[in-house]
DRENVEXZA-332315 format. One record per residue: residue in three letters; x, y, z of N, C-alpha, C, CB in turn. Coordinates in steps of 0.1 Angstrom, whole numbers, plus 2048, in hexadecimal, padded with zeros to 3 digits. Glycine has a CB too. Example, Ala and Ser with C-alpha at 12.3 -4.5 7.8 and 13.67 -1.06 7.14 Angstrom:
residues 2
{ALA; {884; 7C7; 84E}; {87B; 7D3; 84E}; {884; 7DF; 84E}; {871; 7D3; 85A}}
{SER; {880; 7EA; 847}; {889; 7F5; 847}; {881; 800; 84F}; {88D; 7FA; 839}}
***
This chain:
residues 202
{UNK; {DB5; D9A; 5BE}; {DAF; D8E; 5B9}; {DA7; D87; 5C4}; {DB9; D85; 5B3}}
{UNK; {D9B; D81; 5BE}; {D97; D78; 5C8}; {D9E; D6D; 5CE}; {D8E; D74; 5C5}}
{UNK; {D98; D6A; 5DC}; {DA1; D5C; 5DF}; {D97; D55; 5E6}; {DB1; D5D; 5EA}}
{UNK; {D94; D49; 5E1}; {D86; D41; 5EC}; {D8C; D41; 5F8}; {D80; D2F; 5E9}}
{UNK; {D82; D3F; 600}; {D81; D44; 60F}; {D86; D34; 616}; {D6E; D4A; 615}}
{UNK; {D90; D32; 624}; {D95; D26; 624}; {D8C; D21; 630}; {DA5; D26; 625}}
{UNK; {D7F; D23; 633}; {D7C; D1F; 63F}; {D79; D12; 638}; {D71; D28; 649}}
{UNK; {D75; D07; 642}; {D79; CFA; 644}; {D68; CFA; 646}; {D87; CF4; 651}}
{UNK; {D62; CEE; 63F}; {D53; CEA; 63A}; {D51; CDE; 64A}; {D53; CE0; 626}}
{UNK; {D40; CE2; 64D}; {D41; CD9; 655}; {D3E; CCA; 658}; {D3D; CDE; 65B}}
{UNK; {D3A; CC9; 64A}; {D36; CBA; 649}; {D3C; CB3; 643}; {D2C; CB9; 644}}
{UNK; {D47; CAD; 647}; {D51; CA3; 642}; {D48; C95; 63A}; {D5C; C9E; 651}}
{UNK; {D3B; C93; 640}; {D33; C8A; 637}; {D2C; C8B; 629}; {D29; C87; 63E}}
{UNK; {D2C; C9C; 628}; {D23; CA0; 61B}; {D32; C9E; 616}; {D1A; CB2; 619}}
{UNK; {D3C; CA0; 616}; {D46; CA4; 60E}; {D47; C95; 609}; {D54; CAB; 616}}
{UNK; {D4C; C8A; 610}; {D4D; C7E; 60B}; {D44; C7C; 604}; {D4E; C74; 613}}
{UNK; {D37; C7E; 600}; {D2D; C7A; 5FC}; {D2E; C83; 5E9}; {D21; C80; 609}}
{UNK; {D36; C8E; 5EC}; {D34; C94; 5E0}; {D40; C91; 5D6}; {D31; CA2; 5E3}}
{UNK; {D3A; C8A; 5CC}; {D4F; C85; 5C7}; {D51; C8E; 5BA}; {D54; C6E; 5BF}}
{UNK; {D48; C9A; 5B7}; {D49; C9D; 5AA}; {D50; CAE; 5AA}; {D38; C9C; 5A3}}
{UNK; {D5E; CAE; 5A2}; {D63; CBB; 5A2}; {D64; CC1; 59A}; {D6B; CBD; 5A4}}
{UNK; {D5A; CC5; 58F}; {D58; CC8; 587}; {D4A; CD5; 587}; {D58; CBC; 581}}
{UNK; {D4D; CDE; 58F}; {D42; CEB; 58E}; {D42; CF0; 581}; {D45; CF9; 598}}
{UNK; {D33; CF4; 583}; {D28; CFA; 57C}; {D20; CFF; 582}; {D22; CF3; 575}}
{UNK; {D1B; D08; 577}; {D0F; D12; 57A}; {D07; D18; 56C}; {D16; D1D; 582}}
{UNK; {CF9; D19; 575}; {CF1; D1D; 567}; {CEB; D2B; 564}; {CE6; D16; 566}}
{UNK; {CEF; D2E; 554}; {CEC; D3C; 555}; {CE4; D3E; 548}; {CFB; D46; 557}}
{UNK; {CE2; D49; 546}; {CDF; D4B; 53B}; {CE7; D55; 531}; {CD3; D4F; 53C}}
{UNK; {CEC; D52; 524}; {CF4; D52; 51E}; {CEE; D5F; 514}; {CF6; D44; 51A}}
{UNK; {CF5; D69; 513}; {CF2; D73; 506}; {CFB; D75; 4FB}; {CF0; D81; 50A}}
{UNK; {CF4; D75; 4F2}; {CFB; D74; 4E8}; {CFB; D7C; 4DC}; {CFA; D6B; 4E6}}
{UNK; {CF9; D7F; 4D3}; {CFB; D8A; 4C5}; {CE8; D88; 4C2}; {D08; D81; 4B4}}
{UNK; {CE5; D7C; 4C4}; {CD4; D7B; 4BC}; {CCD; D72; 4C2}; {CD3; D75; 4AD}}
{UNK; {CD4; D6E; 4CE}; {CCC; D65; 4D8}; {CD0; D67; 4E6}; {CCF; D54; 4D5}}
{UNK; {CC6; D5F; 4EF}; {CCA; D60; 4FE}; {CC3; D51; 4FF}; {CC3; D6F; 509}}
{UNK; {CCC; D49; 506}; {CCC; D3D; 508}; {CD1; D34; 516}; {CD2; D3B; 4FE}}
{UNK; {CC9; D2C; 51E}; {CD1; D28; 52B}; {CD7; D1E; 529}; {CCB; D26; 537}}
{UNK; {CE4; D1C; 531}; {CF0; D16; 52F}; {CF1; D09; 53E}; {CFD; D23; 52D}}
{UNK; {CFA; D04; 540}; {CFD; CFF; 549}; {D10; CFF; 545}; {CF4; CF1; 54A}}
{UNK; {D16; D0A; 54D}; {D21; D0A; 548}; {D2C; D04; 54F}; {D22; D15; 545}}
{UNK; {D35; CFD; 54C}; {D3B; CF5; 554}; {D4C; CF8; 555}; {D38; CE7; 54F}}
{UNK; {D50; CFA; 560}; {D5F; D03; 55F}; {D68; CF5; 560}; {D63; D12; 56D}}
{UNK; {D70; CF2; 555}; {D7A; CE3; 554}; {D85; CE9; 555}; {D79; CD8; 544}}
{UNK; {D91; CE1; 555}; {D9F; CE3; 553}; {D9D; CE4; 544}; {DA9; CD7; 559}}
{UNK; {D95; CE2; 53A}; {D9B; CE6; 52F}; {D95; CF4; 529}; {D99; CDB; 526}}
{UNK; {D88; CFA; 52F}; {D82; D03; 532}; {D75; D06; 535}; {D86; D08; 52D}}
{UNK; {D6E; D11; 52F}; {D5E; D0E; 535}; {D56; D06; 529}; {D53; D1F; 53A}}
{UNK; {D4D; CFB; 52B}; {D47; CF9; 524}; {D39; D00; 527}; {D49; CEF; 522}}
{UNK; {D31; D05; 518}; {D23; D08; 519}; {D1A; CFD; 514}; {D21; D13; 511}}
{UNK; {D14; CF5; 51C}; {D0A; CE9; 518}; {CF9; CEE; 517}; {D0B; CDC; 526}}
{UNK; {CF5; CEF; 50F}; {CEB; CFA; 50B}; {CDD; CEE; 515}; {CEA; CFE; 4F4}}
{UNK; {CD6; CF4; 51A}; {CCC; CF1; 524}; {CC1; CEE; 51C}; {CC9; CFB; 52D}}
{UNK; {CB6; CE7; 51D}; {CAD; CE2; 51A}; {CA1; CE6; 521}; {CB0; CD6; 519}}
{UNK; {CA2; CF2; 52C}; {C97; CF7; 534}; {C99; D05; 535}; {C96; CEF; 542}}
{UNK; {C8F; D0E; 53E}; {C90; D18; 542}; {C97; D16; 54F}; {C85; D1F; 541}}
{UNK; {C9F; D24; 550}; {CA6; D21; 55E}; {C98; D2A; 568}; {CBC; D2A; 560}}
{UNK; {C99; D22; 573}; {C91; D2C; 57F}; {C9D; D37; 580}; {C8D; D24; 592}}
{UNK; {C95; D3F; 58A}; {C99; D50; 58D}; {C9A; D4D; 59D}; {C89; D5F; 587}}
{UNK; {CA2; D52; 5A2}; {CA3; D58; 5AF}; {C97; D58; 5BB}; {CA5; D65; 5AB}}
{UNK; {C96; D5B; 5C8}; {C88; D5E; 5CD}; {C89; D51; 5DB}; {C79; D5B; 5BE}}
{UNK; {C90; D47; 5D9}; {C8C; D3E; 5DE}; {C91; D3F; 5F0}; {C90; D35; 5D4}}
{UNK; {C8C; D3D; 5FA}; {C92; D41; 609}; {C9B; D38; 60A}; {C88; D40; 617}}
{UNK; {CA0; D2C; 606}; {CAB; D24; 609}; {CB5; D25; 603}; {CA8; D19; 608}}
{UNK; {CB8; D32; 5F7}; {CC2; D31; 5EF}; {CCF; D38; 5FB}; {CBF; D39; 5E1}}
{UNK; {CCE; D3F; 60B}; {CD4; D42; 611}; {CE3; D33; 613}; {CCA; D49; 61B}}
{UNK; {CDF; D2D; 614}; {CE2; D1F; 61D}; {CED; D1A; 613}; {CD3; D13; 61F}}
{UNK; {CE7; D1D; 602}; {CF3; D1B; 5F7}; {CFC; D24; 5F1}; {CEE; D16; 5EE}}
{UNK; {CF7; D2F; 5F6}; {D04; D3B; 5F4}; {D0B; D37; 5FB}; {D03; D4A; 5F6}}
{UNK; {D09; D38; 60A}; {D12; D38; 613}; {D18; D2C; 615}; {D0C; D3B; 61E}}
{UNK; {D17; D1F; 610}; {D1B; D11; 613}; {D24; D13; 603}; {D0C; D04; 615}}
{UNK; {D25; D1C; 5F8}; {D2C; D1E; 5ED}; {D39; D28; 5F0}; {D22; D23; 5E4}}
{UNK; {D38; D30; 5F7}; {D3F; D34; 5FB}; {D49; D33; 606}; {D3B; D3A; 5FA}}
{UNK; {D43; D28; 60E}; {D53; D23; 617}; {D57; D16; 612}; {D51; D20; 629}}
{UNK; {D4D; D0E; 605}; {D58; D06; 600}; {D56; D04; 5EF}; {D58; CF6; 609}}
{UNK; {D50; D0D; 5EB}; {D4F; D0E; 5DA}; {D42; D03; 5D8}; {D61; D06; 5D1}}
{UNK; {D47; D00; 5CB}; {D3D; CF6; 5C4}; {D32; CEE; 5D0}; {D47; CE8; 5BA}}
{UNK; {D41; CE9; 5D8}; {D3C; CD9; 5E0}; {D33; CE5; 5EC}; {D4F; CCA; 5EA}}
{UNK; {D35; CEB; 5F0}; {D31; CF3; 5FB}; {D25; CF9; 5FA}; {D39; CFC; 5FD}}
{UNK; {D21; CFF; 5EB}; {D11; CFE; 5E4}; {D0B; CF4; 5E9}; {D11; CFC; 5D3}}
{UNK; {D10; CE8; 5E0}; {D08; CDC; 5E0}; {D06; CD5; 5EE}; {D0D; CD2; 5D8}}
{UNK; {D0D; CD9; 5F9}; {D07; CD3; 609}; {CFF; CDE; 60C}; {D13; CD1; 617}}
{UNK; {CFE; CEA; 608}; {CF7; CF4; 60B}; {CE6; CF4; 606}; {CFE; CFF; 604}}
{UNK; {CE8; CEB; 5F6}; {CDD; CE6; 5F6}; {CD1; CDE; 5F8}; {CDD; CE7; 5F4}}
{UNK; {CDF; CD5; 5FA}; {CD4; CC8; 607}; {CD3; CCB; 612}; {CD8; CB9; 60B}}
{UNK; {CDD; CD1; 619}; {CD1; CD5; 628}; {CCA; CDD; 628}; {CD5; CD8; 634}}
{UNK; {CC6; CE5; 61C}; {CB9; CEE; 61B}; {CB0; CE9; 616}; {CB9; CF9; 614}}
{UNK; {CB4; CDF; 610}; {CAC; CD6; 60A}; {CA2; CE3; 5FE}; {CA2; CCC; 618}}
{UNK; {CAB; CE9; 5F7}; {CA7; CF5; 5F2}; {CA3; CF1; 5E4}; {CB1; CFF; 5F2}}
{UNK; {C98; CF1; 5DB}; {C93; CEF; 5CE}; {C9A; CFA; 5C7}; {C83; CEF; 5CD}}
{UNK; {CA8; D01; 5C7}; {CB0; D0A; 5C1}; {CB0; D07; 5B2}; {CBD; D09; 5C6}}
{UNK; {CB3; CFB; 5B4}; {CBC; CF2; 5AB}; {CB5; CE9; 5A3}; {CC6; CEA; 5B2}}
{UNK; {CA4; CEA; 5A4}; {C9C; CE2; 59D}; {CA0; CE1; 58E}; {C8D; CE8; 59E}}
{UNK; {CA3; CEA; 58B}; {CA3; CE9; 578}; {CAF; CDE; 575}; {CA9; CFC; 56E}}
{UNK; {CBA; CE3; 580}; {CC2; CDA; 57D}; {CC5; CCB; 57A}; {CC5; CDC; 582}}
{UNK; {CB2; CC7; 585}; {CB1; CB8; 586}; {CAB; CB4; 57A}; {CA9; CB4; 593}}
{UNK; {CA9; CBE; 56E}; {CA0; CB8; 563}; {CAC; CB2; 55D}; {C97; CC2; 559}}
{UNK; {CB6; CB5; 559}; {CBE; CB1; 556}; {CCC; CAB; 560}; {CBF; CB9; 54E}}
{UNK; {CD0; CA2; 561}; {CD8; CA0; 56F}; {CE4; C9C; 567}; {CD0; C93; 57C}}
{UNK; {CF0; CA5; 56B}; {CFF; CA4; 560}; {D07; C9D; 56B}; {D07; CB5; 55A}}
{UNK; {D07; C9C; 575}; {D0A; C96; 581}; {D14; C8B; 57D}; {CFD; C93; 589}}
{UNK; {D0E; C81; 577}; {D17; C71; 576}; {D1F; C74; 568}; {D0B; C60; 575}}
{UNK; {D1A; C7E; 561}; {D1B; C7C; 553}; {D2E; C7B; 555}; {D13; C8A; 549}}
{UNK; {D3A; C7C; 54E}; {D46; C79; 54C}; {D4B; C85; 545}; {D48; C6D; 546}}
{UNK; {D54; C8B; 546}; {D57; C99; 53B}; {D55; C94; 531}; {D65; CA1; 53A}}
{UNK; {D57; C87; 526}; {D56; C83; 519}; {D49; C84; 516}; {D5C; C77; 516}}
{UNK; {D42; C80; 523}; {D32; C81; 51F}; {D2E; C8C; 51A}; {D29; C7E; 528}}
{UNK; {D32; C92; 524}; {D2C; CA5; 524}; {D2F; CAC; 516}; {D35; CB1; 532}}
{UNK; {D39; CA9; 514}; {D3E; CAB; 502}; {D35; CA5; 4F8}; {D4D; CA4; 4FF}}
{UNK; {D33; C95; 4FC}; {D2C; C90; 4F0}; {D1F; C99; 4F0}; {D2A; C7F; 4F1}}
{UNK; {D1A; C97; 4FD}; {D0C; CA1; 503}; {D0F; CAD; 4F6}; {D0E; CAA; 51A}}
{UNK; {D14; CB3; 4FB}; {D16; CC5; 4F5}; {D18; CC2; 4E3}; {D2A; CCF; 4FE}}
{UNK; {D1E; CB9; 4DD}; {D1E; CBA; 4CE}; {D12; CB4; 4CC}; {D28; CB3; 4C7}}
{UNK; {D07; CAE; 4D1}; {CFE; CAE; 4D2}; {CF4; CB9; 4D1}; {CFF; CAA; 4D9}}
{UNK; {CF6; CC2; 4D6}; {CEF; CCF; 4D7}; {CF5; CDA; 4CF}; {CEF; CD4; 4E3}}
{UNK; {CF3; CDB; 4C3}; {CF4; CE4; 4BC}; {CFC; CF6; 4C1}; {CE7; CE4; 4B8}}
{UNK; {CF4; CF6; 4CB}; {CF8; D06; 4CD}; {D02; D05; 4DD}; {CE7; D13; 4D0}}
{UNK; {D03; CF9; 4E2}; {D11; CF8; 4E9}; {D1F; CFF; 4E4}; {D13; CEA; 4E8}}
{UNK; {D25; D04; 4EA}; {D33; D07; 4E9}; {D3B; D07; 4F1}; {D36; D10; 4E5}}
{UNK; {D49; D09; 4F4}; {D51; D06; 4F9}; {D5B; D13; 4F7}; {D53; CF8; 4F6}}
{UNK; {D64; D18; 504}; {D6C; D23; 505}; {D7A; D1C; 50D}; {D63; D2F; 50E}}
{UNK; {D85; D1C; 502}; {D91; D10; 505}; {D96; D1B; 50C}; {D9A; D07; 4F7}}
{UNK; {D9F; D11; 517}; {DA6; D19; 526}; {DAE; D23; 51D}; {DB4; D0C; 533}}
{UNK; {DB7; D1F; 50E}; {DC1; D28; 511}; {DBB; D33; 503}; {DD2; D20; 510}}
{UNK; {DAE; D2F; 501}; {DA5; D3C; 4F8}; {DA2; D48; 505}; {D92; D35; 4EE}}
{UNK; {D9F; D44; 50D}; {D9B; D4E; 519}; {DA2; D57; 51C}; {D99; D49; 525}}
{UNK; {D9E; D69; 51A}; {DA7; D70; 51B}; {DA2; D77; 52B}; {DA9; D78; 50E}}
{UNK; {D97; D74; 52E}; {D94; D7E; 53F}; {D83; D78; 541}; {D95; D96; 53C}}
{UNK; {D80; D76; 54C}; {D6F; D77; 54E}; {D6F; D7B; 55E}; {D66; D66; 54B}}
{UNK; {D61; D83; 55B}; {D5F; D8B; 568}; {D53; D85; 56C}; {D5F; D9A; 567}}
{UNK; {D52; D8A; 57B}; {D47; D89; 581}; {D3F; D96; 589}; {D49; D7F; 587}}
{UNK; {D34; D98; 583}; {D2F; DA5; 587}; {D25; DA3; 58D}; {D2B; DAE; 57E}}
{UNK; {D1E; DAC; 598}; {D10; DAA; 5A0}; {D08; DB9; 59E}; {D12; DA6; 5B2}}
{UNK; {CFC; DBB; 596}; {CF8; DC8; 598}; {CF9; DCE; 5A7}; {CEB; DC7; 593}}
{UNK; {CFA; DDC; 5B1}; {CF8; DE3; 5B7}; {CEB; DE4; 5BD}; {CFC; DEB; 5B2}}
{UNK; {CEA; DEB; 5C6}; {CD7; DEF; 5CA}; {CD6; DFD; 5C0}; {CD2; DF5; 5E1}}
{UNK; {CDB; E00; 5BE}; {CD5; E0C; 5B2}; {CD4; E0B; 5A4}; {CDD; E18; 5B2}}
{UNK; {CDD; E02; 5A0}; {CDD; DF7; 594}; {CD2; DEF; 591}; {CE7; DED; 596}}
{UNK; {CCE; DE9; 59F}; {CC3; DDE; 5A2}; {CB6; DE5; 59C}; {CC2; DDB; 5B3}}
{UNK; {CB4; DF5; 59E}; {CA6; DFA; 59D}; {CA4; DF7; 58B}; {CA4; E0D; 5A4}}
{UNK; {CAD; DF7; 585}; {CAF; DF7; 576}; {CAB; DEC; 56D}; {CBB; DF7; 573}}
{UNK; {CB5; DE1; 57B}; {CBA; DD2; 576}; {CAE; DC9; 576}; {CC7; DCA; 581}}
{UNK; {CAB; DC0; 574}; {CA6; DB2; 578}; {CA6; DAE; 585}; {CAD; DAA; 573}}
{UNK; {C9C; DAD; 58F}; {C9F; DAD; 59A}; {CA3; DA1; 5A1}; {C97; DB1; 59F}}
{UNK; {CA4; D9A; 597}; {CA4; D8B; 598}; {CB4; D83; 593}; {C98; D87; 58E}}
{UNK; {CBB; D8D; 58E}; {CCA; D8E; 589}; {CD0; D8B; 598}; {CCF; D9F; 583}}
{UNK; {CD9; D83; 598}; {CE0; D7E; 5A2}; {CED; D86; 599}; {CE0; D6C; 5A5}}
{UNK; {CF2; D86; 590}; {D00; D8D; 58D}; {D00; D88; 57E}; {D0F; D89; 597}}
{UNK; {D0C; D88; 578}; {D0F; D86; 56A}; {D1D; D85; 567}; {D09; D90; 561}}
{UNK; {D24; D79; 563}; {D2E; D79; 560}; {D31; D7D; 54E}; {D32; D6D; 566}}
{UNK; {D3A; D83; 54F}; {D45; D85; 541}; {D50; D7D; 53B}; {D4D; D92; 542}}
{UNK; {D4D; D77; 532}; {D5C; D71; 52C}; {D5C; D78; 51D}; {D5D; D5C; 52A}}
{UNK; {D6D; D76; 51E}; {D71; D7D; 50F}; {D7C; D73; 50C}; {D79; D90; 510}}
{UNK; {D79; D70; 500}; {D80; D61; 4FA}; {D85; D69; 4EA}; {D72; D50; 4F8}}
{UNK; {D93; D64; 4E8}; {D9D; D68; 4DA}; {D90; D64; 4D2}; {DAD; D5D; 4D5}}
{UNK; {D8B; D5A; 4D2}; {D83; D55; 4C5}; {D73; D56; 4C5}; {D87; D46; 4C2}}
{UNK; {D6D; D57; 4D6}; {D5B; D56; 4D4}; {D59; D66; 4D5}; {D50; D4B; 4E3}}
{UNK; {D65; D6D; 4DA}; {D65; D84; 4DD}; {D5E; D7D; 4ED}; {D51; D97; 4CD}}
{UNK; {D52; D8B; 4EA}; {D4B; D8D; 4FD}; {D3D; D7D; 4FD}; {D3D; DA7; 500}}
{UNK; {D3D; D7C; 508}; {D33; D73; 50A}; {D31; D79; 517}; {D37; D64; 509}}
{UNK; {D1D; D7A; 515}; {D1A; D83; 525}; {D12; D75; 528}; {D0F; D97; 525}}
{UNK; {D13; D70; 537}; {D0C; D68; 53D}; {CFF; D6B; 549}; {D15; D62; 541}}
{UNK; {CF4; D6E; 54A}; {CEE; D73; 557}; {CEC; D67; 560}; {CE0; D7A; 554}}
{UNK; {CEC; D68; 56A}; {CEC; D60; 572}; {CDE; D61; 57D}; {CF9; D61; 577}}
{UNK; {CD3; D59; 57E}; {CCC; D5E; 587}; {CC8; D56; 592}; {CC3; D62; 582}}
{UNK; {CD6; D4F; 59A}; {CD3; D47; 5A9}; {CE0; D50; 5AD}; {CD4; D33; 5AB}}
{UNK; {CDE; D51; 5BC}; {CE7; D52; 5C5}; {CF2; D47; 5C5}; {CE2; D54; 5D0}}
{UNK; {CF1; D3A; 5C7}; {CF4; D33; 5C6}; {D02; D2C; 5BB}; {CE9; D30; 5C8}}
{UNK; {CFD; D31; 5AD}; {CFF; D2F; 59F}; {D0C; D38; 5A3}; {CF2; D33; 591}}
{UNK; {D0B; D47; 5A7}; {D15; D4E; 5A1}; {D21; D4C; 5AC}; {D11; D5E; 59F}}
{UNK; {D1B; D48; 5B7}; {D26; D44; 5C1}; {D2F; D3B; 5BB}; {D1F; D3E; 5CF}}
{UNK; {D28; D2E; 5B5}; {D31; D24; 5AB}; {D3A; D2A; 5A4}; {D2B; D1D; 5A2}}
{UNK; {D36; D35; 59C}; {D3C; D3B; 593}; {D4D; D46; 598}; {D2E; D44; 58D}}
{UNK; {D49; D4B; 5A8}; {D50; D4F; 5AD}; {D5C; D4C; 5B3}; {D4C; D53; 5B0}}
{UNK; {D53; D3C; 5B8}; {D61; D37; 5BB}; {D6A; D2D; 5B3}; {D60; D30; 5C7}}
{UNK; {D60; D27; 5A4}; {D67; D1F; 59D}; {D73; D28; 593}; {D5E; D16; 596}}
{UNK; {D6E; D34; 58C}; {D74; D35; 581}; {D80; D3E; 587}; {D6C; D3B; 575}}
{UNK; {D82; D43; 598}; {D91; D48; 598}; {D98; D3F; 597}; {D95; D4E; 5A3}}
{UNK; {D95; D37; 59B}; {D9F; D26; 59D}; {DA3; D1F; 58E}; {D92; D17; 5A4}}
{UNK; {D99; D23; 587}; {D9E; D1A; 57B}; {DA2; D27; 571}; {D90; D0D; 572}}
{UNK; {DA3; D33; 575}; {DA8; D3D; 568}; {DB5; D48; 570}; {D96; D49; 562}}
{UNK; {DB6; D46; 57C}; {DBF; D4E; 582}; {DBE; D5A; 57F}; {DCA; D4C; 582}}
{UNK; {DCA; D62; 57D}; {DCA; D72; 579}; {DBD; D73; 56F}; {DDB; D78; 571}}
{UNK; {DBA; D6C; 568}; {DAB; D70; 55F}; {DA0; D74; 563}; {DA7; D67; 55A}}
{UNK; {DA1; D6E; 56F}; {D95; D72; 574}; {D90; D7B; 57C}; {D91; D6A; 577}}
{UNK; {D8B; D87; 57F}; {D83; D90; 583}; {D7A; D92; 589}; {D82; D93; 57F}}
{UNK; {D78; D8D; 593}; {D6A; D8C; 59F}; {D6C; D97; 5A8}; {D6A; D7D; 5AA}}
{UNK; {D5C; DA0; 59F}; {D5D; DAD; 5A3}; {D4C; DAD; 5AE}; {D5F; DBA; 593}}
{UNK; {D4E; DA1; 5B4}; {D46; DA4; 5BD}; {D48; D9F; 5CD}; {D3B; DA1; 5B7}}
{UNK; {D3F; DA0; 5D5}; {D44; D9B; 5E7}; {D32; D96; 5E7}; {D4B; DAC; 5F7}}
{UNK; {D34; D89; 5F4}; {D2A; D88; 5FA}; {D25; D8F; 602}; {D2A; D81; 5FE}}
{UNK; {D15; D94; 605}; {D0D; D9C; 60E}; {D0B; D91; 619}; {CFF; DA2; 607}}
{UNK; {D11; D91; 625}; {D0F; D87; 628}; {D02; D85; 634}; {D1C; D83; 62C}}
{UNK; {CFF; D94; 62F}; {CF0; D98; 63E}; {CE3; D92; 62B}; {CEE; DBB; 649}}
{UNK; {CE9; D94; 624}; {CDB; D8F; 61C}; {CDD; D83; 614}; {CD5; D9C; 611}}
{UNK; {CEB; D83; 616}; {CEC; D70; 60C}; {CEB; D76; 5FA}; {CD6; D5F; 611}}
{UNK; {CF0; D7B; 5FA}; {CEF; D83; 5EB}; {CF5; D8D; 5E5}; {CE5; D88; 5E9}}
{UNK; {D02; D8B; 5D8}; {D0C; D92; 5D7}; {D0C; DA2; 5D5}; {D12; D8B; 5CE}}
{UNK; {D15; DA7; 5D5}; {D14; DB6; 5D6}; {D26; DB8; 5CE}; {D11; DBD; 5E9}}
{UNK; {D20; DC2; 5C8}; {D32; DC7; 5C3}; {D37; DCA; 5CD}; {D36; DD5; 5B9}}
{UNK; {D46; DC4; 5CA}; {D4F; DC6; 5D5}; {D4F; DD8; 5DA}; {D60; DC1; 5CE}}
{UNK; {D52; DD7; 5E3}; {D56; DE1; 5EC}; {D49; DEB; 5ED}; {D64; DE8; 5E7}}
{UNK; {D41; DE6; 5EB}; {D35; DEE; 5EF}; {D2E; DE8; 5FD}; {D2A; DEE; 5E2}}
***
């Protein structure tokens, strides 16, 4: 199983600064008759899908190094110092809508609001994975695919998510072992000579 990594972050000032523990990440959502981008949020009560109101950008950007790597020695909060001192436009789409202050009650009222919102309750969740195409995969894939997580829920079946920031899936990697334990399946490792995931053990 995965286990986030325990090295110790160096900016004891970004950290005070950031009071919000609640990760997310945005993907795009497939489904039986649609594909749709999400902003999906991993709660103690489980993931919510808050259906987006924009296109997500794609991948490409030179600063997204700074927020993998700042995601991976401290999760969510470790992204987000990663992206201010890159001062990286990763995360533009994000600023169209800013969920930031909103309150979990909000984010709910938000989501019944939106019609094609849904929601995947902690104890409906039977496993979700996280995958990264290969370099031989890649020639096939989307080159622009950062990875794709899987959830399988008693009541919604499979839900495929693509994910296209480096950044996004790192969230994804380090939030949902934490909030799903044995459920969860992170079948990939950081490249750490290119800042960009790779299936494990390759």
């Amino acid at each position: 199983m995965y286990s986030p990594g325990q090295q110790q972050l160096q900016s004891a000032t970004w950290l005070q600064n950031y009071s919000g523990d609640r990760p997310s990440f945005q993907a795009i959502v497939r489904r039986t008759l649609s594909t749709r981008p999400y902003q999906v949020f991993v709660m103690p009560q489980g993931l919510l899908f808050l259906e987006l109101r924009h296109k997500l950008g794609c991948g490409g950007n030179n600063n997204q190094n700074a927020i993998v790597v700042g995601a991976m020695l401290g999760g969510a909060i470790g992204a987000c110092i990663g992206a201010a001192v890159a001062g990286s436009d990763v995360g533009a789409p994000s600023r169209i809508e800013n969920f930031e202050s909103c309150t979990e009650e909000e984010l709910f009222a938000l989501a019944a609001k939106r019609r094609r919102s849904f929601t995947s309750r902690i104890d409906e969740i039977l496993s979700v994975r996280v995958d990264s195409p290969g370099a031989w995969s890649r020639l096939f894939a989307d080159s622009t695919l950062a990875g794709w997580v899987t959830l399988r829920d008693r009541k919604l079946g499979k839900v495929s998510m693509n994910v296209y920031d480096q950044g996004a899936l790192s969230v994804a990697v380090d939030a949902l072992p934490r909030r799903l334990r044995e459920r969860a399946f992170i079948n990939v490792e950081l490249d750490r000579h290119t800042a960009k995931f790779k299936p494990r053990g390759r």
